[in-house]
Every structure is written in structure tokens, then in C-alpha cells.
C-alpha positions as YAML, in Angstrom:
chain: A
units: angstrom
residues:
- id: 1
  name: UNK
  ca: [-73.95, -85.50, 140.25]
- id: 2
  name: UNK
  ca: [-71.97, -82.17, 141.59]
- id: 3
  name: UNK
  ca: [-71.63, -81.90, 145.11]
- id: 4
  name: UNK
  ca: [-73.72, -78.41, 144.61]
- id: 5
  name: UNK
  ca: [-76.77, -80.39, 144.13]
- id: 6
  name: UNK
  ca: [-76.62, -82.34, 147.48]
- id: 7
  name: UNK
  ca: [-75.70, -78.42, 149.14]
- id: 8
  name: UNK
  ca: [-78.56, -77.07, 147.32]
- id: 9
  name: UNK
  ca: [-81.32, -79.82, 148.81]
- id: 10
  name: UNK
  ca: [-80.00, -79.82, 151.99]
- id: 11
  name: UNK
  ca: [-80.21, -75.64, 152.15]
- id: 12
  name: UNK
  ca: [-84.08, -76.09, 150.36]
- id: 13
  name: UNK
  ca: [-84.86, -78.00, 153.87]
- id: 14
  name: UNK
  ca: [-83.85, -75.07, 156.48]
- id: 15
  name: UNK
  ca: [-86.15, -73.06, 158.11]
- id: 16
  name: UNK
  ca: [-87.38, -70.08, 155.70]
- id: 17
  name: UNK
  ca: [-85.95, -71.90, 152.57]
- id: 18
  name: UNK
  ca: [-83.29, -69.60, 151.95]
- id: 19
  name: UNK
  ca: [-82.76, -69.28, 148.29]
- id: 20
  name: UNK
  ca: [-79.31, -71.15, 146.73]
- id: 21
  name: UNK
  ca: [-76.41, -69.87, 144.46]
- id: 22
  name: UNK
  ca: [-73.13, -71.48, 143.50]
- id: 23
  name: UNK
  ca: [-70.48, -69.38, 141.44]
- id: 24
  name: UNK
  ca: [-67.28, -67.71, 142.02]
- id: 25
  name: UNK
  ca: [-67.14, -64.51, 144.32]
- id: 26
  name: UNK
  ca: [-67.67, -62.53, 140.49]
- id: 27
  name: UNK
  ca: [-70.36, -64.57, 140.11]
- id: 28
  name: UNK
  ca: [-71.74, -64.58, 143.14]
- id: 29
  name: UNK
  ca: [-72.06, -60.75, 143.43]
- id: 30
  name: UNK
  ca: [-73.53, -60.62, 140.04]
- id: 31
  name: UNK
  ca: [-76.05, -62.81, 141.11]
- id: 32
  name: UNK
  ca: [-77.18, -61.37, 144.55]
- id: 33
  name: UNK
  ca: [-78.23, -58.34, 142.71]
- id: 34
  name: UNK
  ca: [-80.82, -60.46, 141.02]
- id: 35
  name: UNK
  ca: [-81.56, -62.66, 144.28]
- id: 36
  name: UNK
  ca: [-85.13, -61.54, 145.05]
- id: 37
  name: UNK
  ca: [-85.61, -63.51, 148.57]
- id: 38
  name: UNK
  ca: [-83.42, -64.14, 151.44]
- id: 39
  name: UNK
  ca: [-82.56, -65.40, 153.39]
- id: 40
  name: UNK
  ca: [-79.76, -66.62, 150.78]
- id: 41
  name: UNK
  ca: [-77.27, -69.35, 150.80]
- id: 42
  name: UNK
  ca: [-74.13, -69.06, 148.54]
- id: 43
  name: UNK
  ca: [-71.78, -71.61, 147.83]
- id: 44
  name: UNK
  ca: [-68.43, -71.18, 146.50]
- id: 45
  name: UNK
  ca: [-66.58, -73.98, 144.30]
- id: 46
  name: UNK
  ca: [-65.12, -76.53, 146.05]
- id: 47
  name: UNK
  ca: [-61.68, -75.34, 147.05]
- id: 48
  name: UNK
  ca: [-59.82, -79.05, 147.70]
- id: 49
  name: UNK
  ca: [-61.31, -82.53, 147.80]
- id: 50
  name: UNK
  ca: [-59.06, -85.25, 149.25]
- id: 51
  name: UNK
  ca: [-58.97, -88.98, 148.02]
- id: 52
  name: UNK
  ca: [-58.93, -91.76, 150.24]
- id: 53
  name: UNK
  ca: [-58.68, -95.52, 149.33]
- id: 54
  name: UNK
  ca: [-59.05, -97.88, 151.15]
- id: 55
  name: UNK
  ca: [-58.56, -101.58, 151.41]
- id: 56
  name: UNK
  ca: [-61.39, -103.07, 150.08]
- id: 57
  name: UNK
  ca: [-61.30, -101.39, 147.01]
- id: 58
  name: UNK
  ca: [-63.21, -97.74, 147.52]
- id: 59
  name: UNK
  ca: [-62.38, -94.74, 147.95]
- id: 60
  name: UNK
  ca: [-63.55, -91.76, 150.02]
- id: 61
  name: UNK
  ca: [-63.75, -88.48, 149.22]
- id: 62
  name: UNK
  ca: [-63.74, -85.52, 151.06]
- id: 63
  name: UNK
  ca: [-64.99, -81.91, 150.46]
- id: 64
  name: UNK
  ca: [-64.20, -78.42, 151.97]
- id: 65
  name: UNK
  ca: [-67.13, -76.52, 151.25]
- id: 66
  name: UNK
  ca: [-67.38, -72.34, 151.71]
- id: 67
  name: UNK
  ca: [-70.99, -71.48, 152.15]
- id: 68
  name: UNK
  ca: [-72.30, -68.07, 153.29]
- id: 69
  name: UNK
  ca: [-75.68, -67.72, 155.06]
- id: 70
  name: UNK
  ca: [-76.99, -64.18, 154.03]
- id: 71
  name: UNK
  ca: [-79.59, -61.47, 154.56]
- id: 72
  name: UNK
  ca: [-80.16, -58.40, 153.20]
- id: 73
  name: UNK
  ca: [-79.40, -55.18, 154.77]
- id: 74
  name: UNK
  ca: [-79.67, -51.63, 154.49]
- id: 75
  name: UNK
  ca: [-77.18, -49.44, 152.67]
- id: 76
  name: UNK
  ca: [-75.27, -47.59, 155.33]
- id: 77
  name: UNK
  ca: [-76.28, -49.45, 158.65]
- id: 78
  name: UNK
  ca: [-73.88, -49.84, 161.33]
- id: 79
  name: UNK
  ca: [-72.72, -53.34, 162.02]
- id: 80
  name: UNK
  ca: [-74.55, -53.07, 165.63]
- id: 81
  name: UNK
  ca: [-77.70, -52.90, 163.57]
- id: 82
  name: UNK
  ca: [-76.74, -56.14, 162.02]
- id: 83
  name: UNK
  ca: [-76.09, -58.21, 164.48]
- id: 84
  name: UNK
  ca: [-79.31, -59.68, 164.61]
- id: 85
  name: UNK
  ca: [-78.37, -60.85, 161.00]
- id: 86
  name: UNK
  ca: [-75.36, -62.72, 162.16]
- id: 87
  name: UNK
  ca: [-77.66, -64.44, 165.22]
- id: 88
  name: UNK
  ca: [-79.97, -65.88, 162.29]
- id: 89
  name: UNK
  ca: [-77.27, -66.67, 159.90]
- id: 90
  name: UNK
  ca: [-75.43, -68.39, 162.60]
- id: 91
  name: UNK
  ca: [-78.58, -70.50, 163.83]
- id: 92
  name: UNK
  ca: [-79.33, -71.31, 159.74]
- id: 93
  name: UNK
  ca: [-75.35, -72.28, 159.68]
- id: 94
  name: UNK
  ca: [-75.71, -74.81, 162.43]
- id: 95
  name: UNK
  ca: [-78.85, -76.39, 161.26]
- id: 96
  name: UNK
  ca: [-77.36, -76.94, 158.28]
- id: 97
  name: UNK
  ca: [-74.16, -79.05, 159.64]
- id: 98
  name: UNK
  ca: [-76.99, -81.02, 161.65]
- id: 99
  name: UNK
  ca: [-79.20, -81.94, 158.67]
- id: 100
  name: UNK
  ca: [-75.76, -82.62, 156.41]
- id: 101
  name: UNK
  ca: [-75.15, -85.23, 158.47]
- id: 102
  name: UNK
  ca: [-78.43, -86.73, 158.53]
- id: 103
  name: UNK
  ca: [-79.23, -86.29, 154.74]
- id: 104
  name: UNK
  ca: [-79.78, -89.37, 152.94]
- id: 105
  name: UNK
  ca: [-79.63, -90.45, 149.40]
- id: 106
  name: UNK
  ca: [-80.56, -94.00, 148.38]
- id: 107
  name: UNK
  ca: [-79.90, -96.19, 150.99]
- id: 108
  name: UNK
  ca: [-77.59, -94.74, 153.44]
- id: 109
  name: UNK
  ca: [-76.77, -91.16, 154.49]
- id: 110
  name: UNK
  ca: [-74.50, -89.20, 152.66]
- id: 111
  name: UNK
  ca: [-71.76, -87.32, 154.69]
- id: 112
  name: UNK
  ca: [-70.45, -88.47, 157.30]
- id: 113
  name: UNK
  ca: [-69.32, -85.58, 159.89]
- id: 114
  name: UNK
  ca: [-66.59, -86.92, 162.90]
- id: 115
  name: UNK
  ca: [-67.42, -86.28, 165.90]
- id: 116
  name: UNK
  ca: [-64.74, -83.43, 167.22]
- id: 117
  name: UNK
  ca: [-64.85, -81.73, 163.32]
- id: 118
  name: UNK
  ca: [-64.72, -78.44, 163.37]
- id: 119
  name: UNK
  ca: [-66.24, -76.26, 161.19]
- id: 120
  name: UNK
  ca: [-65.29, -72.91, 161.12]
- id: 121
  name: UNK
  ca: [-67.75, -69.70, 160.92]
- id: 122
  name: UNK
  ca: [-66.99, -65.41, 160.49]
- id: 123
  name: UNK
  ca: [-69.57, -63.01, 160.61]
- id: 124
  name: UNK
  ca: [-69.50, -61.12, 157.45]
- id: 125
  name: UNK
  ca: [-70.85, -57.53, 156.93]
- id: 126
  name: UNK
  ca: [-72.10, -55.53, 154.04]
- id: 127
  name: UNK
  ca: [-70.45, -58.33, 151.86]
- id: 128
  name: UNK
  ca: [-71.66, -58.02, 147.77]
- id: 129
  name: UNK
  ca: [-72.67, -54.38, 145.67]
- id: 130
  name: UNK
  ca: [-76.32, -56.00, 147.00]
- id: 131
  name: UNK
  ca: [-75.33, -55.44, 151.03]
- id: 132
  name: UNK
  ca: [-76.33, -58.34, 152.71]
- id: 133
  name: UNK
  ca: [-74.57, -59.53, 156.43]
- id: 134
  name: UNK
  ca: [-74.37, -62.96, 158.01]
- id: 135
  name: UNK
  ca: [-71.77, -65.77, 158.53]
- id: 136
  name: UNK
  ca: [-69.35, -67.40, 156.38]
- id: 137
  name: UNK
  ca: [-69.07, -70.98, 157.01]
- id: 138
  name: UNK
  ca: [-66.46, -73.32, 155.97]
- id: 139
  name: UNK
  ca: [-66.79, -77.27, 156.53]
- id: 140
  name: UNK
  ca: [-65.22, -80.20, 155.63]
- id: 141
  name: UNK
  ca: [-67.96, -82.92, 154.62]
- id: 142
  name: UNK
  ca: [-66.74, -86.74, 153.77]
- id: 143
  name: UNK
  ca: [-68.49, -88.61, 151.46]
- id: 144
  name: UNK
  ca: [-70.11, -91.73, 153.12]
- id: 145
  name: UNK
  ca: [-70.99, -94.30, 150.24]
- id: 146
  name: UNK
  ca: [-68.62, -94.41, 146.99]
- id: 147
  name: UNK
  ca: [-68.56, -97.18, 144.61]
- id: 148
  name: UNK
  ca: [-65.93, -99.74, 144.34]
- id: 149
  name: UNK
  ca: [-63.39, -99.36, 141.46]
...
């Protein structure tokens, strides 16, 4: 199953159930014209995921994810006018790293986040033709069950 699918149910749990989309940034702004609720989440293709065996036999995998946390805005307002955009896309960004790392599928959870990770997150203004401001997230999420090859 593609990573996107875990992203997507994790983002269907946050407060206000922001809508989801996955493309590139094309895609993306092609598809926040037809995005009819936000909040909004996008998510861009994975960018790098890094292999990991280990000694028993599995192997880890690890995922840098970008994600942007959006609203929609008004043609032509200043960025002080947005700022309450970026307060609510930040507080959807860090709920989502804290119910990543407790979402479960089967019988254990499924990322693991370190403590001391970092993730990083930009506020981002009048971003897409559509105009919509909050933060751009990006987070590196390890895989915590993998089958044995």
C-alpha cells in the first residue's frame, strides 16, 4: 500500500478534517482550484526513502515526506492578514507529527518518530493560482514493522 494512504488517514483524523491531495506541485495547483473545503492537506511524492537492514533479516525504511497544511485566502491580502492562517496550519502541523507516531495498523504502530527528530516547518503565503497560506512541513517518518525477506 503507498505511503499516501497511511498520510491520507492520519490527516482524515485532525481536527476539522482537512481535505487530502497527493500530486506533483503541477498537480497540486491544478487540483486546489477544484478543492472545495479547507482546511487542505497536500502531499508531495516522496522525495528519498532510505533502506536499512538489519541483522535479523528486515529491513527498515524510511520516508521524507513534504506536506503543506493550507487555507484559503483572499486575493490580494497582506501577509499580516494571514497570519492567523499560519497559527492554525502550524497547530494542524503538530498534531499531525503527534498522531503519526501513535497511528497504528494491525498490530503495532506504524512510524516510529526518535525522540530529538526534527521536523522542519515554513510558513507559506499566497502559494497555488487558488491563494491559500499556511505551513510547509517536511518530516522524516521510519517505518516501524517490515516483513522479513
Amino acid at each position: 500500500m503507498p505511503i499516501r494512504n497511511q498520510i491520507a488517514a492520519i490527516v482524515q483524523t485532525l481536527t476539522d478534517s482537512p481535505a487530502f491531495a497527493y500530486g506533483t506541485v503541477n498537480e497540486l495547483n491544478t487540483l486546489a482550484d477544484d478543492v472545495t473545503s479547507f482546511p487542505c492537506v497536500f502531499m508531495y511524492p516522496v522525495q528519498s526513502i532510505e533502506l536499512s537492514p538489519h541483522i535479523n533479516g528486515s529491513v527498515d525504511n524510511t520516508f521524507t515526506l513534504n506536506l503543506e497544511f493550507l487555507f484559503k485566502t483572499e486575493f490580494g491580502q497582506y501577509t499580516a492578514n494571514n497570519e492567523t492562517y499560519v497559527s492554525q496550519a502550524l497547530k494542524l502541523a503538530n498534531q499531525f507529527i503527534v498522531k503519526a507516531s501513535t497511528y497504528r495498523e494491525s498490530d503495532g504502530r506504524y512510524f516510529k518518530i526518535k525522540a530529538g527528530t526534527k521536523a522542519k516547518c515554513l510558513p507559506v503565503y499566497n502559494k497555488f493560482d487558488a491563494n491559500t497560506t499556511g505551513v510547509a512541513l517536511t518530516i522524516t517518518l521510519a517505518t516501524m514493522y517490515f516483513l522479513n525477506y
